[in-house]
DSSP file (Angstrom, degrees, kcal/mol; ACC not computed):
  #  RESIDUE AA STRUCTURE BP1 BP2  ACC     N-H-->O    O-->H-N    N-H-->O    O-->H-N    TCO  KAPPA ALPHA  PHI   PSI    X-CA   Y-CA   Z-CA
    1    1 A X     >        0   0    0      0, 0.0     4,-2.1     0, 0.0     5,-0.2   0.000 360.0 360.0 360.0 -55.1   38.5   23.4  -32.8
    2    2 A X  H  >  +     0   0    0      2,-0.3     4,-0.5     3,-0.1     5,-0.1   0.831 360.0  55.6 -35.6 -57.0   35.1   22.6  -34.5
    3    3 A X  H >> S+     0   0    0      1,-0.3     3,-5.4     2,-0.2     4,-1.4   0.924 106.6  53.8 -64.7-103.8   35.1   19.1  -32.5
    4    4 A X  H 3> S+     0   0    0      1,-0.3     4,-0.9     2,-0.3    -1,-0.3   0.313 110.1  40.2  38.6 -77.4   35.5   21.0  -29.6
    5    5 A X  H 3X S+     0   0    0     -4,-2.1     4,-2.4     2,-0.2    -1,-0.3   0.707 115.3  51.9 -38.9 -42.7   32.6   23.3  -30.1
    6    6 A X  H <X S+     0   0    0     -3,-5.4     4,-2.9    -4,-0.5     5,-0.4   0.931 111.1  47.8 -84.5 -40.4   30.6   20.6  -31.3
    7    7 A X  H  X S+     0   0    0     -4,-1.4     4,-1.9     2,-0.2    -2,-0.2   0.891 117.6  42.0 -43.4 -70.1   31.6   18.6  -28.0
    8    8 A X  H  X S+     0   0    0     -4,-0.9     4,-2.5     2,-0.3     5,-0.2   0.830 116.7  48.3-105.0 -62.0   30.7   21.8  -25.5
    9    9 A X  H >X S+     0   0    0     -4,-2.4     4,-4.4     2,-0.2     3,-1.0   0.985 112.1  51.6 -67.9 -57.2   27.3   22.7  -27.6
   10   10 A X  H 3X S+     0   0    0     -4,-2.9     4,-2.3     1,-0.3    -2,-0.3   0.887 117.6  38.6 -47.3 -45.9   26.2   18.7  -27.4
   11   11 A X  H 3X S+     0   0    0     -4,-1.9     4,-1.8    -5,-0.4    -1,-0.3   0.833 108.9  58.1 -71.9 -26.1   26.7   18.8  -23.9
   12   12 A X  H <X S+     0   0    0     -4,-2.5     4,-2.6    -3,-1.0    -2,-0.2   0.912 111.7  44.0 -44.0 -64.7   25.4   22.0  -23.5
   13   13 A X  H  X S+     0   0    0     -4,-4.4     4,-1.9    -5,-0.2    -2,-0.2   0.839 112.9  49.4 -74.5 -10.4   22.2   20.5  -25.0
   14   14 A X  H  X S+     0   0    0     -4,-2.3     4,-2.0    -5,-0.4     5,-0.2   0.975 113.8  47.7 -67.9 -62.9   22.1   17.2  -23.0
   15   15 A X  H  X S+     0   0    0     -4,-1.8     4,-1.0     1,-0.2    -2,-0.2   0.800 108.4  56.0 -53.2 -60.0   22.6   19.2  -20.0
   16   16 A X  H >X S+     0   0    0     -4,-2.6     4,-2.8     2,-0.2     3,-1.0   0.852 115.3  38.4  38.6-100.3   19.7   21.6  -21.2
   17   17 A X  H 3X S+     0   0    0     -4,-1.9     4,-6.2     1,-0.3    -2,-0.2   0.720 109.1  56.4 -66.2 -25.1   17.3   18.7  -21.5
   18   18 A X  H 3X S+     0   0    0     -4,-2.0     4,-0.6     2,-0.3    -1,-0.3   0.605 116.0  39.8 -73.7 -33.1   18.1   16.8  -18.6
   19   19 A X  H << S+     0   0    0     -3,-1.0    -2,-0.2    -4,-1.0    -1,-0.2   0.702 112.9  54.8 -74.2 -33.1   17.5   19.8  -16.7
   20   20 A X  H >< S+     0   0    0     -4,-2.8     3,-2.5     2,-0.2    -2,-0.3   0.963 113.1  42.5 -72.8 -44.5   14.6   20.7  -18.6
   21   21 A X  H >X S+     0   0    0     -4,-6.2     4,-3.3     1,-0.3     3,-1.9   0.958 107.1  55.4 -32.9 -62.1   13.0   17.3  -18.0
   22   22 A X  T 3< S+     0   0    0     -4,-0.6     4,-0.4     1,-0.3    -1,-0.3   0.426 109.0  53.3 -65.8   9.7   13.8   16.7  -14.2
   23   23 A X  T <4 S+     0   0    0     -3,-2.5    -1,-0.3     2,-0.1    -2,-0.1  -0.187 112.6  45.2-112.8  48.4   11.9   20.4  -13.6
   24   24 A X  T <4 S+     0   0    0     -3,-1.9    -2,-0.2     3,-0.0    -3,-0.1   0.132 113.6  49.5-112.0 -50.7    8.9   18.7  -15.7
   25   25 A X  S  < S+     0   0    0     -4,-3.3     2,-0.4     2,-0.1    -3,-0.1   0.852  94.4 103.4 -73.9 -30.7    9.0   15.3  -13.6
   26   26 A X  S    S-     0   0    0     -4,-0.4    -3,-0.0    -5,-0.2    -4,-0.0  -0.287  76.4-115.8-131.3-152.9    9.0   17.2  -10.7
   27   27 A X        -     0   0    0     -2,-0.4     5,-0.1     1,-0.1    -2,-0.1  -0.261  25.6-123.8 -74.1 130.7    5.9   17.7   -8.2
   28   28 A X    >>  -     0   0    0      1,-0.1     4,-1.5     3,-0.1     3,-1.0  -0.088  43.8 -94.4 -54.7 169.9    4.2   21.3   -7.5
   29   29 A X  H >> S+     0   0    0      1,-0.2     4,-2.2     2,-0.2     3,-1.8   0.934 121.5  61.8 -59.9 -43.3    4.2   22.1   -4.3
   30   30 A X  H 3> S+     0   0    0      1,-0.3     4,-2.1     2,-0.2    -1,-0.2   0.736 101.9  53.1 -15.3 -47.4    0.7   20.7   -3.8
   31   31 A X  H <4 S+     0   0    0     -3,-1.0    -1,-0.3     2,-0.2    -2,-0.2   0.775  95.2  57.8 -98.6  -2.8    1.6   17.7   -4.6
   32   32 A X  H << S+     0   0    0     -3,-1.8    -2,-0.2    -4,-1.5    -1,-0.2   0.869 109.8  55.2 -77.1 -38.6    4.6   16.9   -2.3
   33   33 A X  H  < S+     0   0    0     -4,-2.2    -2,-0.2     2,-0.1    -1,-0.1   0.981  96.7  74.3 -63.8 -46.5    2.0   17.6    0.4
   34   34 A X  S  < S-     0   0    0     -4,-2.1     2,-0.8     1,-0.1    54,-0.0  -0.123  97.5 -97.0 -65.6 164.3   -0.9   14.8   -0.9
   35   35 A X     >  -     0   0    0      1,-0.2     4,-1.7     2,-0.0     3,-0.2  -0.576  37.8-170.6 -75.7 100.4   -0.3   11.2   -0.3
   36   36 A X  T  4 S+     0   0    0     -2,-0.8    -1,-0.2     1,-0.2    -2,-0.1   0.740  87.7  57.6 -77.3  -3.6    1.2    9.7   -3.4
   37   37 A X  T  4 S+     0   0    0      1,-0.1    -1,-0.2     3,-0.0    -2,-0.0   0.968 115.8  42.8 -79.2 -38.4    1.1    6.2   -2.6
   38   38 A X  T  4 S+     0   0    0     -3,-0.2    -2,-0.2     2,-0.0    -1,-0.1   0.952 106.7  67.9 -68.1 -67.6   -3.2    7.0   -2.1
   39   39 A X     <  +     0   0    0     -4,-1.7    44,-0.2     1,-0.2     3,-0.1  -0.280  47.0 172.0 -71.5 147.8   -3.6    9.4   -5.5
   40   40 A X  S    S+     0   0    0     42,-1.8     2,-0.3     1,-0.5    43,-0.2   0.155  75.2  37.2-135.7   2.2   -3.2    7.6   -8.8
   41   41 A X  E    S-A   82   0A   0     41,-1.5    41,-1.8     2,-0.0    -1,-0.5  -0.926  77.9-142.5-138.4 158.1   -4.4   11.1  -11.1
   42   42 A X  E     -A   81   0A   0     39,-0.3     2,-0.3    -2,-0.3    39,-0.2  -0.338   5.3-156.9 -63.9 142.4   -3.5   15.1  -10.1
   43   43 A X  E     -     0   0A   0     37,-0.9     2,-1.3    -2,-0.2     3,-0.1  -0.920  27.2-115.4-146.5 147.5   -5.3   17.7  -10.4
   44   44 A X  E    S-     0   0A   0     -2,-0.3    35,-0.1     1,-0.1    36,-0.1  -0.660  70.2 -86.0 -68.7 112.6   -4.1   21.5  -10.6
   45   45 A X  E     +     0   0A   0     -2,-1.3     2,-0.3     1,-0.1    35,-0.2   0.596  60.9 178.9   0.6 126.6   -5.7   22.5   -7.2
   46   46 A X  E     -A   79   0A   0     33,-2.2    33,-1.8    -3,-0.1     2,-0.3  -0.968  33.4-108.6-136.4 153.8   -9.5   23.5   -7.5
   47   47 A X  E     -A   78   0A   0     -2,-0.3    65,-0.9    31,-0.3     2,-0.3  -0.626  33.4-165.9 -67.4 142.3  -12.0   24.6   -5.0
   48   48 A X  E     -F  111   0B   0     29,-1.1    29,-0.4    -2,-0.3     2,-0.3  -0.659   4.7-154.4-139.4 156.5  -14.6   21.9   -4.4
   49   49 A X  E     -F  110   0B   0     61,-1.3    61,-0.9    -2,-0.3     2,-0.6  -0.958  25.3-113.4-116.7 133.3  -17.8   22.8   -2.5
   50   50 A X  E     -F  109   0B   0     25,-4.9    24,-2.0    -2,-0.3    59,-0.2  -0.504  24.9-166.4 -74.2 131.5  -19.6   20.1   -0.7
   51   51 A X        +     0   0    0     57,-0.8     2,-0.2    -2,-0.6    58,-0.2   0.349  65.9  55.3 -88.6 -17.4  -23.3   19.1   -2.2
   52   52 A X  S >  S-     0   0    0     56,-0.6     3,-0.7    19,-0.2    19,-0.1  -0.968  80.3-118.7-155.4 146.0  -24.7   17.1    0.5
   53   53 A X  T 3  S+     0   0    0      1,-0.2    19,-0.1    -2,-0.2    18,-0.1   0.055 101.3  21.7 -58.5-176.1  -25.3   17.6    4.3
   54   54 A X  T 3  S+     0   0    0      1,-0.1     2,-0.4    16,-0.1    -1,-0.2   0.508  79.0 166.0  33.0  43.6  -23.5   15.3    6.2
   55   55 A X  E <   -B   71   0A   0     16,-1.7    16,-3.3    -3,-0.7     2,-0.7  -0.709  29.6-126.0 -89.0 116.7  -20.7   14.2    3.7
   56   56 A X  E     -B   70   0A   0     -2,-0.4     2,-0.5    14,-0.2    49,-0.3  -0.701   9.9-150.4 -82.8 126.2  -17.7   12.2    5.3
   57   57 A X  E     -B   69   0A   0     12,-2.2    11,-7.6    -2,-0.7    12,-1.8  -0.733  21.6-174.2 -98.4 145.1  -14.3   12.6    5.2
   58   58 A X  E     -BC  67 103A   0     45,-3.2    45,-1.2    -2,-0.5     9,-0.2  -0.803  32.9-123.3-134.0 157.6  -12.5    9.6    5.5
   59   59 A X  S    S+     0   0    0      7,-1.9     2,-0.3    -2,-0.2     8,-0.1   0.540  96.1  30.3 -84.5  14.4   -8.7    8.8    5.8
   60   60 A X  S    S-     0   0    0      6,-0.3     2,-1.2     2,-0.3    43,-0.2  -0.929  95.6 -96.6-162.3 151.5   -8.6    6.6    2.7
   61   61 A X  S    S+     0   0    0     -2,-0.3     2,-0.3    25,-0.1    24,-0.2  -0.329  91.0  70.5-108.0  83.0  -10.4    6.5   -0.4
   62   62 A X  S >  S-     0   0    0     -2,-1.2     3,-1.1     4,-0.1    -2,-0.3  -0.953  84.4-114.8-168.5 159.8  -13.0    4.0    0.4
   63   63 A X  T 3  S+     0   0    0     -2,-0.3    -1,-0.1     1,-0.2    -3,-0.0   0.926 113.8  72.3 -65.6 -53.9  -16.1    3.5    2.5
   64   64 A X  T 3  S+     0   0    0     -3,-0.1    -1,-0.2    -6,-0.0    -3,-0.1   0.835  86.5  75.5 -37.1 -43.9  -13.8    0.8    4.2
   65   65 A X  S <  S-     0   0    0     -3,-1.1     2,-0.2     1,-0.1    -7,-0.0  -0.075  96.9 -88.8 -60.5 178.5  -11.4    3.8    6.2
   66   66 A X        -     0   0    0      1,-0.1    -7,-1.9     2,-0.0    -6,-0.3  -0.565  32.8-116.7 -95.2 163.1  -12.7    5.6    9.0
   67   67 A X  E     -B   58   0A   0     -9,-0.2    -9,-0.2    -2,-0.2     3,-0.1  -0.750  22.7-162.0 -91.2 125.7  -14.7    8.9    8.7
   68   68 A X  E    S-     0   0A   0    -11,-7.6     2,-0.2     1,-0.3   -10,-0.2   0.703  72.0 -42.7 -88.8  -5.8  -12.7   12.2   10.6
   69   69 A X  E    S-B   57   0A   0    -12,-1.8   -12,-2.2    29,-0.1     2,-0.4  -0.987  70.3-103.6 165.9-176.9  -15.6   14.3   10.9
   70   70 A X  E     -B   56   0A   0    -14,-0.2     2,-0.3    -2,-0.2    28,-0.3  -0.970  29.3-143.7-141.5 149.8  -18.7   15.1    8.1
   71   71 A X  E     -B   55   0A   0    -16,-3.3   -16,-1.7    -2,-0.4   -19,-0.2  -0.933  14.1-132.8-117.6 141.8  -18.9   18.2    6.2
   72   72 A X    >   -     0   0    0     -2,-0.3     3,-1.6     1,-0.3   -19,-0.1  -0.138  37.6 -61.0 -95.8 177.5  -22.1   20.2    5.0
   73   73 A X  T 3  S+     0   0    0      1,-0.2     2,-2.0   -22,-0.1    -1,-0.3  -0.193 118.2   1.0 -48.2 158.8  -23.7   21.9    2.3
   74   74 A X  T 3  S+     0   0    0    -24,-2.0    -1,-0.2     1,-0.2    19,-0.1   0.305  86.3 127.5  62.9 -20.3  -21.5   24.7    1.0
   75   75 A X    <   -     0   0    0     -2,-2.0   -25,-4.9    -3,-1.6     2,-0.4  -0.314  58.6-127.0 -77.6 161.4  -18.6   24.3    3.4
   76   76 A X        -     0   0    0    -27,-0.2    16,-2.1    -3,-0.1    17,-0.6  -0.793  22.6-165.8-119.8 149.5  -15.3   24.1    0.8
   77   77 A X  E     - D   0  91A   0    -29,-0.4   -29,-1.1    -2,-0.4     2,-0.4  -0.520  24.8-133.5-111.9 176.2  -12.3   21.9    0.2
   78   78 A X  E     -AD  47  90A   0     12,-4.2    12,-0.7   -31,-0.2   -31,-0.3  -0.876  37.1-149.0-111.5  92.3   -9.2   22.8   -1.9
   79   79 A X  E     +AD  46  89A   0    -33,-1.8   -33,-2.2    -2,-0.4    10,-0.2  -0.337  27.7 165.8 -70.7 149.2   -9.1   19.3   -4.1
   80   80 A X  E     -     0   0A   0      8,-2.4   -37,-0.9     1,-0.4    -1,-0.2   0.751  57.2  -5.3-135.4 -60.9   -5.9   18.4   -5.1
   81   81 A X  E     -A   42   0A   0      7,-0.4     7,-1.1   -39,-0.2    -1,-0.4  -0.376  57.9-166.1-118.0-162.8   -5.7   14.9   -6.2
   82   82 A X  E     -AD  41  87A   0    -41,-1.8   -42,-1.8     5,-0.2   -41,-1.5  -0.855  10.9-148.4-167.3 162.1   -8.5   11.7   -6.4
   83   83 A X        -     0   0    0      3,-3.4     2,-0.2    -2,-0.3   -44,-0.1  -0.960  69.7 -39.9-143.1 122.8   -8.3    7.9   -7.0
   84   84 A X  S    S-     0   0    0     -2,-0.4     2,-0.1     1,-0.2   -44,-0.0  -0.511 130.2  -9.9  57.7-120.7  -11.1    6.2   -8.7
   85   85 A X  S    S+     0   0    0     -2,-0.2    21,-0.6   -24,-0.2     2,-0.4  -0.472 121.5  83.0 -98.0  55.3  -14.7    7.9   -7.3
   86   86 A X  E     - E   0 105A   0     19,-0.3    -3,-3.4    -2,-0.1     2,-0.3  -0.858  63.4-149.2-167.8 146.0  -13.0    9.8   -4.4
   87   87 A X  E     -DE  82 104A   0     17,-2.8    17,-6.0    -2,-0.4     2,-0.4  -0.730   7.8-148.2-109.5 142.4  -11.2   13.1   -4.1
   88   88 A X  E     + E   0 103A   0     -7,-1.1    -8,-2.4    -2,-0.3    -7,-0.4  -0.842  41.5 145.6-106.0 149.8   -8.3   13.9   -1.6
   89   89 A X  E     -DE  79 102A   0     13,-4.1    13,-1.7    -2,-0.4     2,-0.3  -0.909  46.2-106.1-162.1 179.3   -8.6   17.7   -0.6
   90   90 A X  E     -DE  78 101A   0    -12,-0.7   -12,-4.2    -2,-0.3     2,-0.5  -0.835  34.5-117.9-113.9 138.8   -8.0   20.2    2.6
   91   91 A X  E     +D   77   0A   0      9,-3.3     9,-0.2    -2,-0.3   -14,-0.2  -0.691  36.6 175.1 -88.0 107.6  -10.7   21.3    4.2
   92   92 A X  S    S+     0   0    0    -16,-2.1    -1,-0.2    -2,-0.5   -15,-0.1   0.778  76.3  13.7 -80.0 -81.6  -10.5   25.6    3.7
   93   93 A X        +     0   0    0    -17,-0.6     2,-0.6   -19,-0.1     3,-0.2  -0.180  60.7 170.5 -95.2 143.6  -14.2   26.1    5.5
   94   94 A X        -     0   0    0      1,-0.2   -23,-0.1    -2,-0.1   -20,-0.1  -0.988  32.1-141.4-142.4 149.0  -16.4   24.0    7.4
   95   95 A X  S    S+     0   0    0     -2,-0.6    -1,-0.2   -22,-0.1   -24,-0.1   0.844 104.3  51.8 -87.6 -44.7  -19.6   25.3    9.3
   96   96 A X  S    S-     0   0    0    -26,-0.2    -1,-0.1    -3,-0.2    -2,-0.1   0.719 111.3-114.6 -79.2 -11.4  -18.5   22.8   12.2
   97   97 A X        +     0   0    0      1,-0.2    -1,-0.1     2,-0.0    -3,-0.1   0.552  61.8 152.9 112.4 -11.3  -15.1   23.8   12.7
   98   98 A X        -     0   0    0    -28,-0.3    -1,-0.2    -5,-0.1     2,-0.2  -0.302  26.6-177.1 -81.0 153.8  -13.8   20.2   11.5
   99   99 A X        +     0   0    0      2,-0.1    -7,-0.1    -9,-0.0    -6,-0.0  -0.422  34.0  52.9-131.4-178.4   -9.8   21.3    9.9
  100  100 A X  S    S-     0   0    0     -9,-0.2    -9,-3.3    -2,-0.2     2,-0.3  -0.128  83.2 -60.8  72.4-152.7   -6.9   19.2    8.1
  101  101 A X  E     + E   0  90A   0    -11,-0.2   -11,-0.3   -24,-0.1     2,-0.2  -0.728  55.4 130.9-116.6 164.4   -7.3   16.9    4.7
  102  102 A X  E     - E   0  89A   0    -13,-1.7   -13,-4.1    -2,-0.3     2,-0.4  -0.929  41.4 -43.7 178.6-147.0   -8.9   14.2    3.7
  103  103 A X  E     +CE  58  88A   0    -45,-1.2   -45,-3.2   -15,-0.2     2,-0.3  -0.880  41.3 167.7-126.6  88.1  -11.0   11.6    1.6
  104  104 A X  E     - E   0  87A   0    -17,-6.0   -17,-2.8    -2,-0.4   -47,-0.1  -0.965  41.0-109.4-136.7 142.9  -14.5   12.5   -0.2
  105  105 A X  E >   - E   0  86A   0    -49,-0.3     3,-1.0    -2,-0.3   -19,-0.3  -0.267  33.7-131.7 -33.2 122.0  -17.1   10.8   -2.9
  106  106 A X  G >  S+     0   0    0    -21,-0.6     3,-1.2     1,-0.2    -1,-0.1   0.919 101.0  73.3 -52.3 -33.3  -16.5   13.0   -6.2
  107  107 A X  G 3  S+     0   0    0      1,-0.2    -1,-0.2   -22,-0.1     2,-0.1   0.818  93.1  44.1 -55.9 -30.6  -20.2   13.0   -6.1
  108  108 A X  G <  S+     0   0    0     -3,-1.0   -57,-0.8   -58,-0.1   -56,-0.6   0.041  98.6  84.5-123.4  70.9  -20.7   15.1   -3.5
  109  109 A X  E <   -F   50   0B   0     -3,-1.2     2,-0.3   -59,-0.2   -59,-0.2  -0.975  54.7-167.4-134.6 117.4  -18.3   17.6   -4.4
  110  110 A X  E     -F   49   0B   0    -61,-0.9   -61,-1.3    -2,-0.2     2,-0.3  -0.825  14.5-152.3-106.3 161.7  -18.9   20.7   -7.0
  111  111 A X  E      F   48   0B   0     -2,-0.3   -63,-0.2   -63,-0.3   -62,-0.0  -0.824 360.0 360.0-122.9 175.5  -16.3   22.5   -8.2
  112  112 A X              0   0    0    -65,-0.9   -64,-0.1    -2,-0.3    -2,-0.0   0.362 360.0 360.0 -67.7 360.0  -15.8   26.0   -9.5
């Protein structure tokens, strides 16, 4: 009987951790939308404001991708992830209207 118990509680606690891990490993919702292959660090989701007129967003994080559109003082991203000097985020406001995610210098990015 004892063996038994002890059998039932050990699997109990394998089962336990094994669950508890794989809901630690895996991704908020945030992050199943950004591009993992692109991001190599996370971030829990911040507001960003942009810092300099004319600031591109680009589909990749390098000067080397194309620019989708330029963003101005003030208008705000949601940042979500970055690799090296550049932050991937969605665009909440823009003064020009420009919409979706992308690709921006961390420098000309403040956050909250």
């Amino acid at each position: 009987m004892k063996a038994t118990a002890r059998r039932i509680a050990t699997a109990s606690l394998s089962l336990a951790l094994l669950t508890g891990a794989a809901a630690a490993m895996a991704p908020t919702a945030s992050a199943a939308s950004r591009p993992p292959a692109k991001c190599s660090y996370n971030f829990p989701d911040f507001w960003g404001w942009v810092d300099t007129n004319g600031t591109n967003v680009r589909t990749g994080p390098s000067t080397s991708y194309s620019s989708r559109g330029q963003l101005y003082v003030d208008d705000r991203m949601t940042i979500r992830c970055g690799r090296g000097d550049w932050y991937y985020g969605t665009i909440v406001s823009a003064k020009n209207g420009l919409r979706g995610s992308g690709w921006v210098r961390h420098d000309m990015i403040l956050n909250n």
